[in-house]
C-alpha positions as CSV (number, residue, x, y, z in Angstrom):
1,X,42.4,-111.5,-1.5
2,X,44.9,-108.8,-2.2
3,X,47.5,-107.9,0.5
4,X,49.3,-104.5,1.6
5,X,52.4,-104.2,0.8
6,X,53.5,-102.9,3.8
7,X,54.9,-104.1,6.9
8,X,52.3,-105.2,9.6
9,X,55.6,-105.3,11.8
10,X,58.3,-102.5,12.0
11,X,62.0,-104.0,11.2
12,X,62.4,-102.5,14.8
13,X,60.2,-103.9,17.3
14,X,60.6,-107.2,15.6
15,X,64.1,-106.8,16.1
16,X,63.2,-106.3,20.1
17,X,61.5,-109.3,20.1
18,X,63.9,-111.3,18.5
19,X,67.2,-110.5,20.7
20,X,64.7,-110.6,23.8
21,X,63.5,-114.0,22.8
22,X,67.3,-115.1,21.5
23,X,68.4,-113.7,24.8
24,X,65.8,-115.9,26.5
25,X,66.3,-119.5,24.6
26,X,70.3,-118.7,25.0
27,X,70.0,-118.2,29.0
28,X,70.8,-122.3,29.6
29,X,74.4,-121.2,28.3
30,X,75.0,-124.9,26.7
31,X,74.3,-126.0,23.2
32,X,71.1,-128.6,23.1
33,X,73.0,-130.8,20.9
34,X,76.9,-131.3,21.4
35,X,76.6,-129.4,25.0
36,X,79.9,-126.6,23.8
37,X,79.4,-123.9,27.0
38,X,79.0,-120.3,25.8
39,X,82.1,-118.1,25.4
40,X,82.8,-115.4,27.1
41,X,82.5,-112.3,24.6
42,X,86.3,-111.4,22.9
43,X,88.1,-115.0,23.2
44,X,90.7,-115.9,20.7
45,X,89.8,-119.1,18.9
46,X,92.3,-121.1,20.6
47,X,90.9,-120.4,23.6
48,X,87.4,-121.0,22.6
49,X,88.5,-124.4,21.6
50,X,91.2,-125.3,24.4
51,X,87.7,-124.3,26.5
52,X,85.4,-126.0,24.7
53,X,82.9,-123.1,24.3
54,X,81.5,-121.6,21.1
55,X,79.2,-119.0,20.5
56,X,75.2,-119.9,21.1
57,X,72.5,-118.8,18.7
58,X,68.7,-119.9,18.6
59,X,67.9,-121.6,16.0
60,X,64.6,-122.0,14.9
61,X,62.9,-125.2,14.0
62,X,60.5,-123.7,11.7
63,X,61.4,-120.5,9.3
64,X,61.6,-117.3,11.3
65,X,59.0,-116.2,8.0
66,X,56.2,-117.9,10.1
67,X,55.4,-115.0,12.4
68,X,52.9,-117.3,14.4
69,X,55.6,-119.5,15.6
70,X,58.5,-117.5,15.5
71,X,58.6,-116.7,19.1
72,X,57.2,-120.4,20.4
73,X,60.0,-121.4,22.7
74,X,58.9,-125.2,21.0
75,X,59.9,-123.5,18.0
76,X,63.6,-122.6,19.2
77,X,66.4,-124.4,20.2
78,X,70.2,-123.2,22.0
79,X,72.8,-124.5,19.1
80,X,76.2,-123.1,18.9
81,X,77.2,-121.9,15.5
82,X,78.4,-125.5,14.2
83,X,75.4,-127.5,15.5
84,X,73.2,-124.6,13.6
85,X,75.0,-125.4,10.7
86,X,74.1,-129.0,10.9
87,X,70.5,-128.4,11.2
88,X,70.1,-126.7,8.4
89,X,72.7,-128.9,6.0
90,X,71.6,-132.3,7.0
91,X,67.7,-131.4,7.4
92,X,67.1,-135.5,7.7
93,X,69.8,-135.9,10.3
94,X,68.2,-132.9,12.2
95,X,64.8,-134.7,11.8
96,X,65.9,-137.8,13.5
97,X,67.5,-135.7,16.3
98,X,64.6,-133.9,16.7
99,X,62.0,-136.8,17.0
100,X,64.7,-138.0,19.8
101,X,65.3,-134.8,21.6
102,X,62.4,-132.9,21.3
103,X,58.9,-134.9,21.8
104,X,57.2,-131.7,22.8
105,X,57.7,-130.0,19.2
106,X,55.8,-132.4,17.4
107,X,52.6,-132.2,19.8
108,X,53.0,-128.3,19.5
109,X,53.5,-128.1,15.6
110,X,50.3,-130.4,15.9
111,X,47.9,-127.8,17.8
112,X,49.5,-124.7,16.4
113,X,48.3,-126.4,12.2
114,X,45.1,-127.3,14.2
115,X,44.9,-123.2,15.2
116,X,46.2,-121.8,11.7
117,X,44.6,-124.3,9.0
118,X,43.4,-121.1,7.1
119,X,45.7,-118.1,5.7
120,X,48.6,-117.1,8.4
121,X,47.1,-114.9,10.8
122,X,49.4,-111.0,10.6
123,X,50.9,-110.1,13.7
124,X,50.1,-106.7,14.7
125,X,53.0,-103.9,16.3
126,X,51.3,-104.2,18.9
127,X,51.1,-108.2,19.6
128,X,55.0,-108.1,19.0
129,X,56.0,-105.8,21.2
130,X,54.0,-107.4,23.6
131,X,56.4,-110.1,22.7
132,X,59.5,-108.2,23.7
133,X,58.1,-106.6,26.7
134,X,57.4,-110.4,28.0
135,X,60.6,-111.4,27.2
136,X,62.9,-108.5,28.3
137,X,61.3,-109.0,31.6
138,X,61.7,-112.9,31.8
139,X,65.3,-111.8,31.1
140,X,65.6,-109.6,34.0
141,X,64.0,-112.0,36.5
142,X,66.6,-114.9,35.3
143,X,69.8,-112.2,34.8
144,X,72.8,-114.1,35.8
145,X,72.4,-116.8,33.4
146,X,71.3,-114.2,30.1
147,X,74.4,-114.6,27.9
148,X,75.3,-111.3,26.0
């Protein structure tokens, strides 16, 4: 089966639907594992740490490549930069946390193989902006608590 070389996706609405959705996993304002509050954008690193904040990302359980989970909220998590770090250099560590932390992943990771068992289904533009729209409005409704 020969595949096109070209983008199913455009860099740019996949980049909608990934601040959307980052915007979105980031909105409890706490990191999932060591619980560092979000930072309040242009604080000096002593403050950050008198504070005990950090800056939040969403990190993904299962590579970003994977367009079919990419945007599974299962599939994310609300680190702050060092806890990110951690996941991805102690993979085994991060396994054990997850099993602990996380019950719900493993049940989803189940049905999603059970969905995909063949080749990787392409997303289409228009399934992924569907995917920003949905999450730029979830945004809006919960507003006070989206982080920058």
């Amino acid at each position: 089966m020969a595949y096109s070389k070209e983008p199913t996706v455009t860099k740019k609405t996949r980049g909608r639907a990934d601040r959307e959705f980052s915007k979105w996993i980031r909105r409890g304002g706490v990191c999932e594992r060591c619980g560092k509050l979000n930072h309040e954008p242009k604080t000096t690193r002593a403050e950050k740490d008198a504070a005990g904040t950090a800056q939040l990302q969403c990190a993904h359980i299962s590579s970003r490549r994977r367009l079919v989970s990419r945007w599974e909220e299962l599939n994310a998590l609300c680190f702050c930069y060092a806890c990110h770090g951690w996941m991805e250099s102690y993979p085994a560590h991060f396994a054990l946390w997850l099993q602990e932390n996380r019950i719900g992943y493993w049940q989803r990771q189940i049905e999603l193989y059970e969905d995909f068992k063949g080749p990787q289904p392409r997303c289409t533009e228009k399934f992924v902006a569907e995917v920003a729209e949905r999450y730029k409005a979830l945004n809006k409704l919960d507003e006070p608590n989206v982080p920058k």
